[in-house]
N, CA, C and O of each residue as an XYZ file, in Angstrom:
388
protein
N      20.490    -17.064     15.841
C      19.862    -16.895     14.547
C      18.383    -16.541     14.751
O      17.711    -16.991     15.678
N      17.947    -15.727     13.843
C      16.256    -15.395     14.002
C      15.657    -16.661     13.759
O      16.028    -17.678     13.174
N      14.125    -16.156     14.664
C      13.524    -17.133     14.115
C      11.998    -16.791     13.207
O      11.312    -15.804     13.468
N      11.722    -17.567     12.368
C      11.097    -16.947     11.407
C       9.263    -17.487     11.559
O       9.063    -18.503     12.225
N       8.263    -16.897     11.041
C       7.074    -17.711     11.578
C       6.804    -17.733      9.691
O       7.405    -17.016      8.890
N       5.803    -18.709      9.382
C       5.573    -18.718      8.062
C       3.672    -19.469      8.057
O       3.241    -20.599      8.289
N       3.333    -18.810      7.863
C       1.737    -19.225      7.476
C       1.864    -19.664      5.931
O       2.474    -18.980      5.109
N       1.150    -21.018      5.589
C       0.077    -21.383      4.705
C      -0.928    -20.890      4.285
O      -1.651    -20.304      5.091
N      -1.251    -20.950      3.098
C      -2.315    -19.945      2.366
C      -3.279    -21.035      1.887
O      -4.420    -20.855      1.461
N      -2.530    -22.369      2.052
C      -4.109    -23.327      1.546
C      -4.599    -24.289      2.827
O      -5.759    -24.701      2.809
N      -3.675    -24.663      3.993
C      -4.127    -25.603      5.345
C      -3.932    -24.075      6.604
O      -4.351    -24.352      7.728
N      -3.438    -22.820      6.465
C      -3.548    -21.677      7.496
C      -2.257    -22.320      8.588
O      -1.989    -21.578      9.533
N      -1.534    -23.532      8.502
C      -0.929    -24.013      9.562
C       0.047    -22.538      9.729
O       0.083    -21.552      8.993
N       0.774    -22.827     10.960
C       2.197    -21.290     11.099
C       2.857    -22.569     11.495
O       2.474    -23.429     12.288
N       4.380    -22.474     10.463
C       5.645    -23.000     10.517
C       6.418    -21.951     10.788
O       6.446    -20.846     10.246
N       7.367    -22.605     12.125
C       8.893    -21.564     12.561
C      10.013    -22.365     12.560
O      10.145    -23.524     12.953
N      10.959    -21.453     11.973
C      12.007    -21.676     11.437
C      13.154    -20.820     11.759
O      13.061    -19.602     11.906
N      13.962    -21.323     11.837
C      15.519    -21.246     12.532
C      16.439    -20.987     11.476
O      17.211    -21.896     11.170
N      16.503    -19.651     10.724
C      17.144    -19.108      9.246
C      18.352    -18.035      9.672
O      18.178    -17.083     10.433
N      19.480    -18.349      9.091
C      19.935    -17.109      8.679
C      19.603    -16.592      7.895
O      18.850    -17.030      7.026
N      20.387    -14.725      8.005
C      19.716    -13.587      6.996
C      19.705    -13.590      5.974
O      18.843    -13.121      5.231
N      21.147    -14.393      5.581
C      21.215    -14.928      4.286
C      20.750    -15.692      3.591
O      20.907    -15.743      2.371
N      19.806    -16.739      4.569
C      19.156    -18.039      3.904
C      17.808    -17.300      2.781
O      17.510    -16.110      2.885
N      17.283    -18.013      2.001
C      16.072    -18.305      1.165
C      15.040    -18.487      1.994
O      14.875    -19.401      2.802
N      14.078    -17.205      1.661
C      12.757    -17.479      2.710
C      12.038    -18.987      2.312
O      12.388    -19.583      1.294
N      11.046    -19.501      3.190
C      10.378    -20.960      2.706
C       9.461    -20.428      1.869
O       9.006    -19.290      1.755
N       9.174    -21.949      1.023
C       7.831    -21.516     -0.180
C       7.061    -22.653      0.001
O       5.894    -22.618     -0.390
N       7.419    -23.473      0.428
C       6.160    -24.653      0.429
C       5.729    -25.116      2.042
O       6.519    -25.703      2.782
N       4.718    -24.845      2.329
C       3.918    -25.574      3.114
C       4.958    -27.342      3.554
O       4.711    -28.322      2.852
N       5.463    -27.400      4.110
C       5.859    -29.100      4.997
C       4.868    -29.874      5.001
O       5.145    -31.007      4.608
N       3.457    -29.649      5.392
C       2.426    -30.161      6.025
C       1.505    -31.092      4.021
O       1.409    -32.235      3.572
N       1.083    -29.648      3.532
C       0.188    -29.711      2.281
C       0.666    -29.379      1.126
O       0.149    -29.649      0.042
N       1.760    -28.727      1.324
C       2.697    -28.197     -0.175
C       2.191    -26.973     -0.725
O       2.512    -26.554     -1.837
N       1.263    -26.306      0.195
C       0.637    -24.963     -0.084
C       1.763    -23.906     -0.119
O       2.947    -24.130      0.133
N       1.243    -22.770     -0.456
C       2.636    -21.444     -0.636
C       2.745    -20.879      0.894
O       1.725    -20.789      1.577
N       3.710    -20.596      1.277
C       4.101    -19.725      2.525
C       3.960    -18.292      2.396
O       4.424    -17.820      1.358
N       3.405    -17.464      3.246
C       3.824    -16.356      3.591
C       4.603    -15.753      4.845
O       4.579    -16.313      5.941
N       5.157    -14.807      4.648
C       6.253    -14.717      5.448
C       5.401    -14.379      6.732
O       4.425    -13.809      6.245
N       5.196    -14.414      8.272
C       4.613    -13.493      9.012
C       5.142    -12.229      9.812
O       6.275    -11.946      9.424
N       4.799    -11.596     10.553
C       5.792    -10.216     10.735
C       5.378    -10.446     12.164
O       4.191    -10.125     12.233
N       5.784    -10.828     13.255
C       5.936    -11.456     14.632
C       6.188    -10.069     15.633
O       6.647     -8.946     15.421
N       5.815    -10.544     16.443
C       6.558     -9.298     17.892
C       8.093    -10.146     17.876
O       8.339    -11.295     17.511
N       8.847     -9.252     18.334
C      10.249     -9.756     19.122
C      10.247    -10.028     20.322
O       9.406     -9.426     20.990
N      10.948    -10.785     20.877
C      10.944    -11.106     22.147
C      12.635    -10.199     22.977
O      13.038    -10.355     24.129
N      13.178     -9.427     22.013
C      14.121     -8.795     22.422
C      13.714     -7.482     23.678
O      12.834     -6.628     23.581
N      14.734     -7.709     24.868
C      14.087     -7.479     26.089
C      16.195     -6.487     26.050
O      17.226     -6.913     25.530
N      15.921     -5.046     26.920
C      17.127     -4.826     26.831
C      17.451     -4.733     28.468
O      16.930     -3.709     28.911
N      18.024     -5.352     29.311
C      18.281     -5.804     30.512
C      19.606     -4.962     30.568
O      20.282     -4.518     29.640
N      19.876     -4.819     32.669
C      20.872     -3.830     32.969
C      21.220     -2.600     32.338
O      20.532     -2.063     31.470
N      22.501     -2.080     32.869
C      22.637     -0.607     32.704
C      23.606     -0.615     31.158
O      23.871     -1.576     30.436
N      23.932      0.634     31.029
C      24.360      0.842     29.520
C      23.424      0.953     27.912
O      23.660      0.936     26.704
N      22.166      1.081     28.924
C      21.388      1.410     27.513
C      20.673      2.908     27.437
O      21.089      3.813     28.161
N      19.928      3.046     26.812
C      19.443      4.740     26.975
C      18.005      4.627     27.614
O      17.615      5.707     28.058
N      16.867      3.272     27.810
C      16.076      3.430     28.345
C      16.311      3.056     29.872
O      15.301      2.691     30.475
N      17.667      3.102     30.676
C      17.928      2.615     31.551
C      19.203      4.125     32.279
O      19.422      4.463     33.442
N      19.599      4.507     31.341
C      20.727      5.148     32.010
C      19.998      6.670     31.383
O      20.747      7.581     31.737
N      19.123      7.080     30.797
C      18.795      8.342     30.412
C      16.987      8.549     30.412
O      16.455      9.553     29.937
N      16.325      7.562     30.947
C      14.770      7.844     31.060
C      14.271      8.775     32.283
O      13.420      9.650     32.447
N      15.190      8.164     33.001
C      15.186      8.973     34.697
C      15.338     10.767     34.378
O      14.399     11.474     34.747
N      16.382     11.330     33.784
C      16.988     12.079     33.467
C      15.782     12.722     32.541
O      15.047     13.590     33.011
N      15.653     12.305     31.388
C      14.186     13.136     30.565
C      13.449     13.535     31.292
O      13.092     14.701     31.463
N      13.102     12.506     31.860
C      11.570     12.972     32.989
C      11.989     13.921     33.963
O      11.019     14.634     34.220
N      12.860     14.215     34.538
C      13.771     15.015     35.321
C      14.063     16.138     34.514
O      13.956     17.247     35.035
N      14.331     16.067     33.611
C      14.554     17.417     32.788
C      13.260     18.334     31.959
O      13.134     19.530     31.698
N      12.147     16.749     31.632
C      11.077     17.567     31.229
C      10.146     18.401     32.666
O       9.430     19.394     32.541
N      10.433     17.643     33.978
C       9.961     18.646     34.579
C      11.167     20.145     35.165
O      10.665     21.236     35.437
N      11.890     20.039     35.215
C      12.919     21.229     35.087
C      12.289     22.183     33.840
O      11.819     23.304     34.034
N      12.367     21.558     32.595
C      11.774     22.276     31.299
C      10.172     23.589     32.285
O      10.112     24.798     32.506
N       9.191     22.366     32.568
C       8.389     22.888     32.781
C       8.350     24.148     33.724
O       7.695     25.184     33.611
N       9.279     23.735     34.721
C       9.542     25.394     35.608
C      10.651     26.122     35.380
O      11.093     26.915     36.212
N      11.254     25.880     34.084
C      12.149     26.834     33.865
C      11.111     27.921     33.330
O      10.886     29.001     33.876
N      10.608     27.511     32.337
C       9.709     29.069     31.440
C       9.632     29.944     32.452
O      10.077     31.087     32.353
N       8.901     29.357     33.809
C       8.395     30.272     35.102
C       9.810     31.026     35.521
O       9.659     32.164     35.965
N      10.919     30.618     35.449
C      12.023     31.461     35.644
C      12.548     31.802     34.798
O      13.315     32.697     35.153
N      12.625     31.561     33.505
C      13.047     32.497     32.449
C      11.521     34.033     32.437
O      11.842     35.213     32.292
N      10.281     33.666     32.586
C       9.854     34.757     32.735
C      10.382     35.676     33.524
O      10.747     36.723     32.988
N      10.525     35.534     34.767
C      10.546     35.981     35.677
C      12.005     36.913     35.544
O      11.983     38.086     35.917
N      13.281     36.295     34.978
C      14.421     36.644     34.533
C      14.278     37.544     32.951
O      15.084     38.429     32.663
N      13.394     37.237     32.243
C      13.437     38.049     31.452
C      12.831     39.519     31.628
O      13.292     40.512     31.063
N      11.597     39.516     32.599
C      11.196     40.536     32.954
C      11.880     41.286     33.756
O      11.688     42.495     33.890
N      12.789     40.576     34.392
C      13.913     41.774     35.350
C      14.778     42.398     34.125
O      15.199     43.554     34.176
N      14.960     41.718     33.251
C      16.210     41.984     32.637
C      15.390     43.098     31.302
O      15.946     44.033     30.727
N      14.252     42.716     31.135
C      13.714     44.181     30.200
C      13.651     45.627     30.910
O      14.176     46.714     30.670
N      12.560     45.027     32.121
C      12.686     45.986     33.424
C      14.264     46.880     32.786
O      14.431     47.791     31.974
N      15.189     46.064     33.634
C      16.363     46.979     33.818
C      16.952     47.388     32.294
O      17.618     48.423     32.268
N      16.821     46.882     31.394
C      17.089     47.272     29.879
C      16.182     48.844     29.267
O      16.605     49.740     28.537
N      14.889     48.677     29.894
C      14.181     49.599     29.775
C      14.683     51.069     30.709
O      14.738     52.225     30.289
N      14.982     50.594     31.974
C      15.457     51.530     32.902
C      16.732     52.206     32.015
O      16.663     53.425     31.860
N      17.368     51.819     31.688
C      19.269     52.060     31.629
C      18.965     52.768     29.996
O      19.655     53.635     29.461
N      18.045     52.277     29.573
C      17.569     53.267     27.984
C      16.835     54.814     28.422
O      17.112     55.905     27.924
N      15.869     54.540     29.459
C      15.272     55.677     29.686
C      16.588     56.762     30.261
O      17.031     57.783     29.736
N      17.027     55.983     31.701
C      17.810     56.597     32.429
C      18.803     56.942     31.142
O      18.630     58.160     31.105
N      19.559     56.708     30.261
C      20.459     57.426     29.581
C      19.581     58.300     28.372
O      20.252     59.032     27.644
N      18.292     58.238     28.182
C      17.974     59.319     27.480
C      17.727     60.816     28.312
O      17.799     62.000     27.982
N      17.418     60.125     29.486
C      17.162     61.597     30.894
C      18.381     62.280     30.669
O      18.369     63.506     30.557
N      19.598     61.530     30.578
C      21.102     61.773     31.072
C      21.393     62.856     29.689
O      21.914     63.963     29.828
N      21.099     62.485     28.818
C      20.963     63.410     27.431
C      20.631     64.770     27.412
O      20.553     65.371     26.341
């Protein structure tokens, strides 16, 4: 079950609490009977071993963003052969004309 943190608005104390999702957030202070606000906490959720995507696919991005980076250098390089010879095979069949 989550656990919940709750600040006081008239003693500042932080109360945590052990709620289901379904439960009723708290409204009174335990301590002074002041109003609660809810607080918005870090998680302590940690995702351990394989089967997740920052574990089985981070390696791979970084691996692919540098692939990315020297592909352009060979798609240039491939596109310019391939205009090259596109250009050739247009000229050469207008000669042929």
């Amino acid at each position: 079950m989550p656990l919940y943190e709750y600040q006081c608005a008239s003693c500042g104390k932080i109360e945590e609490a052990i709620q289901k999702f379904s439960d009723a957030p708290l409204t009174t202070c335990k301590y002074c009977s002041g109003n609660l606000n809810k607080l918005i906490s870090h998680s302590s959720f940690h995702l351990k071993g394989t089967g997740w995507y920052v574990t089985d696919y981070s390696n791979k991005s970084k691996t692919g963003t540098h692939t990315a980076n020297s592909s352009p250098g060979n798609e240039k390089t491939g596109s310019g052969d391939t205009s090259a010879g596109t250009a050739s095979s247009a000229t050469g069949g207008e000669s042929a004309d």
